[in-house]
One Martini backbone bead per residue (centre of mass of N, CA, C, O) as a GRO file, in nm:
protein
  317
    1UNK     BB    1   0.058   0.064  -0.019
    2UNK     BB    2   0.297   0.249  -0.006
    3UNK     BB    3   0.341   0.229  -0.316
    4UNK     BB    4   0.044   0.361  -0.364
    5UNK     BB    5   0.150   0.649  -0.252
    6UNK     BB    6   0.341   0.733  -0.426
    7UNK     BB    7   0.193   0.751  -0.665
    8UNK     BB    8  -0.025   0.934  -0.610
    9UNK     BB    9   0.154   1.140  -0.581
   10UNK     BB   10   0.256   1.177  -0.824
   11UNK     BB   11   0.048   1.176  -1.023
   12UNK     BB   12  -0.111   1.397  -0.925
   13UNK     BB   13   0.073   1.586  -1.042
   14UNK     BB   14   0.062   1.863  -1.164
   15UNK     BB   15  -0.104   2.011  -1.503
   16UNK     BB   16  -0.292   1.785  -1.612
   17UNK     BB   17  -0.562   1.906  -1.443
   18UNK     BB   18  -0.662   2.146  -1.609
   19UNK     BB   19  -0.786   2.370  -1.758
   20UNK     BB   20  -0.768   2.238  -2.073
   21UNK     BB   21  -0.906   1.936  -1.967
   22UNK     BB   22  -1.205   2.009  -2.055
   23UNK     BB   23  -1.572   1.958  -2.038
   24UNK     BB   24  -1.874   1.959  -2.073
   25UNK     BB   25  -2.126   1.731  -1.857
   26UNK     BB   26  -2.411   1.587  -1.852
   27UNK     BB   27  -2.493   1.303  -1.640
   28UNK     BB   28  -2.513   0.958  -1.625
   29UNK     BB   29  -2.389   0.644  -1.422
   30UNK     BB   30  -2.235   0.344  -1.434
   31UNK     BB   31  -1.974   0.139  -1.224
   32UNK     BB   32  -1.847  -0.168  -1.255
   33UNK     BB   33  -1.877  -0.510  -1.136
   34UNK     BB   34  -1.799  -0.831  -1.118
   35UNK     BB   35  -1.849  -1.135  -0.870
   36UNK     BB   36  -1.545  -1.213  -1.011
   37UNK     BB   37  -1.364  -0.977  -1.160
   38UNK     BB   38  -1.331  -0.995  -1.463
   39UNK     BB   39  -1.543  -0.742  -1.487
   40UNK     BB   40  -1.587  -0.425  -1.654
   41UNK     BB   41  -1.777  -0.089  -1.632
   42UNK     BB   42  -1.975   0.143  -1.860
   43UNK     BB   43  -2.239   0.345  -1.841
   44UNK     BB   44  -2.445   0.590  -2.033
   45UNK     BB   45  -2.582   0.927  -2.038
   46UNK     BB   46  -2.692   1.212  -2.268
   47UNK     BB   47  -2.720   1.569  -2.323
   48UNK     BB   48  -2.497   1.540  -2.554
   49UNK     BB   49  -2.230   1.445  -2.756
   50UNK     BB   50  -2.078   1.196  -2.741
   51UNK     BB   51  -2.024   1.026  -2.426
   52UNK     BB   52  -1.905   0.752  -2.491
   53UNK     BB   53  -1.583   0.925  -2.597
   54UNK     BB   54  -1.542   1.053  -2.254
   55UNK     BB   55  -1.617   0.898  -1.985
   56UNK     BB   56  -1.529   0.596  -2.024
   57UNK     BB   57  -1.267   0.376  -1.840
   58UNK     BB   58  -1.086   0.066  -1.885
   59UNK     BB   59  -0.947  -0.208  -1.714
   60UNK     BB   60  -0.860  -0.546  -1.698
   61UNK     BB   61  -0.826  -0.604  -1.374
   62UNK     BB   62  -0.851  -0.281  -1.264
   63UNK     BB   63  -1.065  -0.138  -1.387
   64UNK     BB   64  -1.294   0.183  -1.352
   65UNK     BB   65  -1.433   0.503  -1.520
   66UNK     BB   66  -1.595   0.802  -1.463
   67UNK     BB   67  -1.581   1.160  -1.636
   68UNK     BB   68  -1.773   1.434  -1.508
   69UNK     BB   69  -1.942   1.726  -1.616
   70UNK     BB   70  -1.633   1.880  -1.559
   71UNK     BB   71  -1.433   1.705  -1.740
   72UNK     BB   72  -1.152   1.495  -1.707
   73UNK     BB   73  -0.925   1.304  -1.892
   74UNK     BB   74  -0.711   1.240  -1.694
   75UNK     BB   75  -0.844   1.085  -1.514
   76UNK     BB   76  -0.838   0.809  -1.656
   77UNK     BB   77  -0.562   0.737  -1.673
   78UNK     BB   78  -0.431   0.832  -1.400
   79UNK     BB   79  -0.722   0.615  -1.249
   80UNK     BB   80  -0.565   0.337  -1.361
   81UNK     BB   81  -0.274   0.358  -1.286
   82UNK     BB   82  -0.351   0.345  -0.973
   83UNK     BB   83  -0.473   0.106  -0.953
   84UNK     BB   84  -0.252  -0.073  -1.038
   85UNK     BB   85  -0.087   0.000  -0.773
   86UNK     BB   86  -0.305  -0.086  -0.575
   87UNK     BB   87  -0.529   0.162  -0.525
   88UNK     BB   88  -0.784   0.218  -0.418
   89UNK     BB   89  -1.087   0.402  -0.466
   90UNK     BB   90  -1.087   0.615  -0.295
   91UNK     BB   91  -0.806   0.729  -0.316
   92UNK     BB   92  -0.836   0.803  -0.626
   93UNK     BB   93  -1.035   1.025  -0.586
   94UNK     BB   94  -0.874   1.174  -0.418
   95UNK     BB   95  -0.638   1.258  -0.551
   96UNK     BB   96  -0.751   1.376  -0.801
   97UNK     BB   97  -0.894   1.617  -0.663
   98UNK     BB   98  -0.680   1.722  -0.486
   99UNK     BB   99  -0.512   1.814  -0.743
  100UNK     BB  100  -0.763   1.965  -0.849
  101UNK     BB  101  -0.881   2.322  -0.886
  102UNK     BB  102  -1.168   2.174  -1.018
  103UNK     BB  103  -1.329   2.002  -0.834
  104UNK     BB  104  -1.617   2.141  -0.804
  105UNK     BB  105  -1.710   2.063  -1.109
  106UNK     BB  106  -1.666   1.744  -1.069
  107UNK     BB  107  -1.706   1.416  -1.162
  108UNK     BB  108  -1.682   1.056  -1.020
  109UNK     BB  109  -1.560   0.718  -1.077
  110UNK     BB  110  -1.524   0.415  -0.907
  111UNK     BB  111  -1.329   0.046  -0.983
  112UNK     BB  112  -1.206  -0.197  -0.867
  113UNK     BB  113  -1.073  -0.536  -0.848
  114UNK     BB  114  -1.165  -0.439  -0.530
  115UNK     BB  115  -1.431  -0.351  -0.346
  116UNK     BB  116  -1.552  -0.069  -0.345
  117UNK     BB  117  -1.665   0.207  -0.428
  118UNK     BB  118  -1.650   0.567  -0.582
  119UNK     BB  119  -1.731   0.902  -0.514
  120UNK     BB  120  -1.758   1.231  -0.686
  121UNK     BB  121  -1.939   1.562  -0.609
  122UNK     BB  122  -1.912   1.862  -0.681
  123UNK     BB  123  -2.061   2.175  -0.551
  124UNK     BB  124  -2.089   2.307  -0.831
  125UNK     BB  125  -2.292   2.115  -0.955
  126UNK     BB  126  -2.558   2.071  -1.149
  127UNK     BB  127  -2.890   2.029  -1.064
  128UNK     BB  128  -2.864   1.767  -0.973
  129UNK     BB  129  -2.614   1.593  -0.763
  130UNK     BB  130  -2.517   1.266  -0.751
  131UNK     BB  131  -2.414   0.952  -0.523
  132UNK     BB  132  -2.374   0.613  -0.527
  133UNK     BB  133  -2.206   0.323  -0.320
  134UNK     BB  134  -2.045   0.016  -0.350
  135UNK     BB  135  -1.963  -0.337  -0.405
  136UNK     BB  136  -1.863  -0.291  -0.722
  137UNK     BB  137  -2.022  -0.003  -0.716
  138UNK     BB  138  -2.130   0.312  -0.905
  139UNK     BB  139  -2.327   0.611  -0.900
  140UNK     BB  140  -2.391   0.892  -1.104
  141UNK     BB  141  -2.519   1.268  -1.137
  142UNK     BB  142  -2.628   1.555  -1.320
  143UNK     BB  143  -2.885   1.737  -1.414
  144UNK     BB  144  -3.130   1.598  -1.283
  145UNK     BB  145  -3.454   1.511  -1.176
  146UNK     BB  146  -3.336   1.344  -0.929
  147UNK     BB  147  -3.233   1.127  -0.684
  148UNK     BB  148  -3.414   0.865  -0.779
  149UNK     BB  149  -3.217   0.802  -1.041
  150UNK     BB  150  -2.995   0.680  -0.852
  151UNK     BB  151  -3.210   0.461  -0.756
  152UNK     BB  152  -3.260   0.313  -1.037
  153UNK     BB  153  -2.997   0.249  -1.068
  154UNK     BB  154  -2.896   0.075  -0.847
  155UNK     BB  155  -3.182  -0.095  -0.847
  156UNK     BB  156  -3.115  -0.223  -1.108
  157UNK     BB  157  -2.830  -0.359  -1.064
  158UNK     BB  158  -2.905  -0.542  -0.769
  159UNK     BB  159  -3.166  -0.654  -0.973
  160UNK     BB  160  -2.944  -0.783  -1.198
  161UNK     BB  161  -2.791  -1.081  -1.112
  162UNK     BB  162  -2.886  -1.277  -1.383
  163UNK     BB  163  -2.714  -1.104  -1.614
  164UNK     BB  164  -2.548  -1.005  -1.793
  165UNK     BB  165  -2.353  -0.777  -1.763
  166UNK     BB  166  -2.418  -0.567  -1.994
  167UNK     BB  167  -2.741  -0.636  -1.927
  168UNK     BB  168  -2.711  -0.474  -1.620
  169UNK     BB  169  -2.606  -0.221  -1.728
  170UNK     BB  170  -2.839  -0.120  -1.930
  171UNK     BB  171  -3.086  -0.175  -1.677
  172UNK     BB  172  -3.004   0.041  -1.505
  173UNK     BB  173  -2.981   0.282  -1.738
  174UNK     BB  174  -3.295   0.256  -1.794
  175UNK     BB  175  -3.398   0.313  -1.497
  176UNK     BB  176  -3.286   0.616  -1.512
  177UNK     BB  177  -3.422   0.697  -1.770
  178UNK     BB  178  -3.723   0.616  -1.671
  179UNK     BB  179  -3.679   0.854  -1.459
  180UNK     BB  180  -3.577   1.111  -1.621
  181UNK     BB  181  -3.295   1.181  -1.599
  182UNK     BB  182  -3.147   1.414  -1.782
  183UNK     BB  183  -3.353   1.722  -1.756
  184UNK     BB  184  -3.293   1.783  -2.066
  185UNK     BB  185  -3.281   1.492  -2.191
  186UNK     BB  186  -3.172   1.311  -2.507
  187UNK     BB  187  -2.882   1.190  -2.699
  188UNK     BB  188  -2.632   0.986  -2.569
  189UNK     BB  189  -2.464   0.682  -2.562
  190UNK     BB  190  -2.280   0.420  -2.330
  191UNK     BB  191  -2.101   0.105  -2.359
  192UNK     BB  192  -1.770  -0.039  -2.176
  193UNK     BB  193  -1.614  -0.394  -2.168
  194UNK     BB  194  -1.420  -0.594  -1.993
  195UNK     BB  195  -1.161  -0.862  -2.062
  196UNK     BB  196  -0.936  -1.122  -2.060
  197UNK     BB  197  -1.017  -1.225  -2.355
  198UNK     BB  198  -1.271  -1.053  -2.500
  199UNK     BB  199  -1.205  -1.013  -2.739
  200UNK     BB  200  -1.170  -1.041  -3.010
  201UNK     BB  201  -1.064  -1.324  -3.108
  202UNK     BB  202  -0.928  -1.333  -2.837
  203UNK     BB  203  -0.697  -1.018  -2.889
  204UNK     BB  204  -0.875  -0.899  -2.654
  205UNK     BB  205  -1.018  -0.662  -2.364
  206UNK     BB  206  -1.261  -0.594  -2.529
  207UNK     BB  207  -1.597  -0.651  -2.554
  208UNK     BB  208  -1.786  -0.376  -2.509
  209UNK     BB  209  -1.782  -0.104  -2.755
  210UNK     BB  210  -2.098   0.113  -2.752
  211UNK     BB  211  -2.249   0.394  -2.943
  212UNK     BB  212  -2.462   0.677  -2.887
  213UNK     BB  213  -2.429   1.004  -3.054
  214UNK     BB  214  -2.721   1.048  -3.183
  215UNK     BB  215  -3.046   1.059  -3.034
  216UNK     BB  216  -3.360   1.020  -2.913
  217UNK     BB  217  -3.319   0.716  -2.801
  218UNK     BB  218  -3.037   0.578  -2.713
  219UNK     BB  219  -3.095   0.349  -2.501
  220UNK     BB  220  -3.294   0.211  -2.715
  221UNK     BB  221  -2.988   0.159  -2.911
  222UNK     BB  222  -2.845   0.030  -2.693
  223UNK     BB  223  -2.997  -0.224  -2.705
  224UNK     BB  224  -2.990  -0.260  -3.026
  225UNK     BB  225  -2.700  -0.326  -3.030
  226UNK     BB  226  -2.644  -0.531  -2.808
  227UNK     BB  227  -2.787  -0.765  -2.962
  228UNK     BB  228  -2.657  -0.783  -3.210
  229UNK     BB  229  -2.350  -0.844  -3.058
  230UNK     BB  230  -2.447  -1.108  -2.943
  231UNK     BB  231  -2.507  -1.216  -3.161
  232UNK     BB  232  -2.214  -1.194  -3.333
  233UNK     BB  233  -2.001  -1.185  -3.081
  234UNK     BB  234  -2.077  -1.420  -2.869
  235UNK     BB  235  -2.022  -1.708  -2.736
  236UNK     BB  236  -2.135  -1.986  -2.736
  237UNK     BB  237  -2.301  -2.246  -2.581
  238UNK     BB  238  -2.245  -2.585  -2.517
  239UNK     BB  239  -2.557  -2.657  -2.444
  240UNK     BB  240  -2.662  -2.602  -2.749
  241UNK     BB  241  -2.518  -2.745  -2.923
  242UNK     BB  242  -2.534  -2.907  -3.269
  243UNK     BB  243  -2.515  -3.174  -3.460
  244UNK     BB  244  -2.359  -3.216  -3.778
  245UNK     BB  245  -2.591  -3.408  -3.874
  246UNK     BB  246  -2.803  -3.574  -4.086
  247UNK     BB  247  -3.029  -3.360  -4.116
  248UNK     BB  248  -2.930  -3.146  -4.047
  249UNK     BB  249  -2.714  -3.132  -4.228
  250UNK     BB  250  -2.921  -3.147  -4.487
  251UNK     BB  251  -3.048  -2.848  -4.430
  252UNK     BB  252  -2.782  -2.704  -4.432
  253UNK     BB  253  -2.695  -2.756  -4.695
  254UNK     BB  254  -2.892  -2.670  -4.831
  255UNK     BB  255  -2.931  -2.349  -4.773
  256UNK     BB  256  -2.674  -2.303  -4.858
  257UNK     BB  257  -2.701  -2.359  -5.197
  258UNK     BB  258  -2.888  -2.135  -5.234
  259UNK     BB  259  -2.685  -1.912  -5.159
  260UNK     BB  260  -2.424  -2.049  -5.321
  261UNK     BB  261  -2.304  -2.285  -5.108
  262UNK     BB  262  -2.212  -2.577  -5.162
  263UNK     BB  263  -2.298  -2.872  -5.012
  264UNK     BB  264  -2.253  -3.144  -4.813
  265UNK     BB  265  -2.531  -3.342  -4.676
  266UNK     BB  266  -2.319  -3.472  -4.466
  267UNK     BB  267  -2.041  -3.209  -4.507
  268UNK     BB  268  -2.097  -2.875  -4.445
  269UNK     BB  269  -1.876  -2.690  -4.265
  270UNK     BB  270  -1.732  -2.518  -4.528
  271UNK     BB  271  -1.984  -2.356  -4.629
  272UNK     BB  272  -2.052  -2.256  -4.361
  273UNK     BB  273  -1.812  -2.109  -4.304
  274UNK     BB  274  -1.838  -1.895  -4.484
  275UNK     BB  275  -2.102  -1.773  -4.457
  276UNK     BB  276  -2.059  -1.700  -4.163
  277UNK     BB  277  -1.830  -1.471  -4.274
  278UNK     BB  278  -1.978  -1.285  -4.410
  279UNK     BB  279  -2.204  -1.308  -4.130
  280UNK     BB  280  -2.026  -1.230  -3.880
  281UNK     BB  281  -2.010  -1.516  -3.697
  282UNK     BB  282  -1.730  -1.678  -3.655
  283UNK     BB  283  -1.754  -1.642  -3.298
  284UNK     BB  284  -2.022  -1.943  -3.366
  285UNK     BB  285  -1.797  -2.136  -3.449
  286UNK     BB  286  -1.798  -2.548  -3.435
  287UNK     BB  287  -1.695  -2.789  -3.522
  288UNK     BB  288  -1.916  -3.032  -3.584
  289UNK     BB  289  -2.124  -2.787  -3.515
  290UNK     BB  290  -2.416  -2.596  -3.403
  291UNK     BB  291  -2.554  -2.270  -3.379
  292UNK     BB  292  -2.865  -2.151  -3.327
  293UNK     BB  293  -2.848  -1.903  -3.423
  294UNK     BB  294  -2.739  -1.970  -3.671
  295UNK     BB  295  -2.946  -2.186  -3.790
  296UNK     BB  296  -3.163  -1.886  -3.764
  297UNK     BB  297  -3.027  -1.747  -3.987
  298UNK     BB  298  -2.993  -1.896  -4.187
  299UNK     BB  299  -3.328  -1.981  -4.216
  300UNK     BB  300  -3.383  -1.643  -4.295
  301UNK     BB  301  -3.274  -1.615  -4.526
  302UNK     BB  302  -3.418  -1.906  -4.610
  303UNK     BB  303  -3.765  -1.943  -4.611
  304UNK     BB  304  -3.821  -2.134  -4.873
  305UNK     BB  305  -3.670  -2.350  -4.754
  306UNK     BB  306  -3.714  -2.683  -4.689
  307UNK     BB  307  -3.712  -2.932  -4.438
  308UNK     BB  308  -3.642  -3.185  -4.407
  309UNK     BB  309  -3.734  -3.461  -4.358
  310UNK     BB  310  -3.756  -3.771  -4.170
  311UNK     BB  311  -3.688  -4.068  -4.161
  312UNK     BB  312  -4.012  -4.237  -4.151
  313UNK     BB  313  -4.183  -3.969  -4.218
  314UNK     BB  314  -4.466  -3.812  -4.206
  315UNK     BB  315  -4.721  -3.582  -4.269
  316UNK     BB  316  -4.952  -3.469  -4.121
  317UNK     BB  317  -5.292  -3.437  -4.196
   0.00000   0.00000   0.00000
């Protein structure tokens, strides 16, 4: 721990936290930890222009970070290093602001890779404007409908502990914003997802990156990136696998030669291969098997070309 107050003199000192890295920003937002430590991440909302391009920051296994009001940039890089270096949320909110003469603008939070949350709201902030912290999880926001939007998210984030990560995320966010969430209205959101090799074809810590920049209702097209995302680039579960043979891959065999893909209708899995790469499915491929979303993918290309029956069965009268 003394290594990490030593650090956090260094870092918090100097110009870098002044007003010329600044711009205003109002809006809510949700830093939280998964509850086995492997997933950090950040929802927000806001009435801003591209408000997901500047609010959240994230390192796999280190930490979140949410930076907003009168933003201050410098605190993302800054307060991912001092938790890599050991320092708790609690402790990265105190330098940081200690050290910004700004400080009193400023509104932030923090997670790191074990403990409770933190969180900051400078007394100049404009009302509504306020936080609460648990353990793994911090929400805040300025300019809202009014104090319900931040209990709207704790209490979506905490009743939502049986859905997907990101999922829980975007409801705990969808909470604040039914509930009034920025009470100038509604522009732009963004979710971002880290994971130790969560990220495309596994090459990568990034899981969900992704940002609705202008738009009527940011949260429900946020909703609906993030279904495209899940279904397009999440990893299939091994208990919904099916085998790809018999009628099946004769199904499959079909549907894909009228696509264009002559298919095998012992061994698609060749001609499925290429489709699926296609239809950026690539993520959701499986040897030997076929995940069910691909396969009413597949479905829906071609819905006019019918599946064969099963030997020995006859269609009902």
């Amino acid at each position: 721990m003394m290594a990490g107050r030593r650090a956090l003199g260094k870092i918090c000192s100097g110009s870098s936290l002044g007003r010329r890295a600044t711009l205003r920003f109002v809006t809510f937002s949700l830093v939280a930890r998964s509850a086995d430590g492997r997933l950090h991440g950040v929802v927000v909302a806001s009435r801003f222009l591209a408000a997901g391009a500047l609010v959240p920051a994230a390192e796999a296994e280190v930490g979140a970070i949410a930076t907003q009001a009168h933003v201050n940039l410098a605190y993302r890089p800054q307060g991912l290093a001092l938790l890599r270096t050991g320092v708790g949320a609690a402790g990265v909110v105190a330098g940081l602001v200690a050290a910004d003469d700004e400080r009193d603008h400023r509104q932030l939070g923090v997670v790191g890779a074990t403990g409770p949350g933190a969180c900051w709201t400078g007394p100049a902030c404009r009302a509504w404007a306020g936080g609460q912290a648990g353990d793994g999880w911090t929400a805040q926001g300025n300019i809202l409908a009014g104090p319900h939007v931040i209990d709207e998210v704790r209490d979506g984030w905490l009743g939502g502990s049986t859905l997907p990560f990101p999922e829980r995320l975007l409801a705990a966010l969808r909470a604040g914003d039914e509930a009034g969430g920025d009470r100038r209205g509604r522009q732009s959101a963004g979710l971002l997802v880290v994971k130790r090799g969560g990220g495309y074809a596994g090459t990568g810590d990034t899981l969900v990156d992704l940002r609705v920049d202008d738009h009527p209702d940011p949260v429900a097209e946020l909703g609906r990136l993030l279904t495209a995302h899940t279904r397009l680039f999440s990893r299939p579960d091994p208990a919904t696998l099916l085998d790809l043979t018999g009628a099946l891959a004769a199904e499959v065999a079909g549907l894909l030669t009228a696509l264009g893909h002559p298919a095998d209708p012992v061994a698609p899995q060749e001609a499925l291969f290429a489709w699926a790469g296609l239809e950026n499915l690539e993520e959701r491929l499986v040897p030997g098997r076929i995940d069910p979303i691909v396969l009413d993918q597949l479905r829906q290309a071609i819905p006019h070309v019918p599946a064969p029956r099963a030997a020995g069965f006859l269609p009902a009268d």
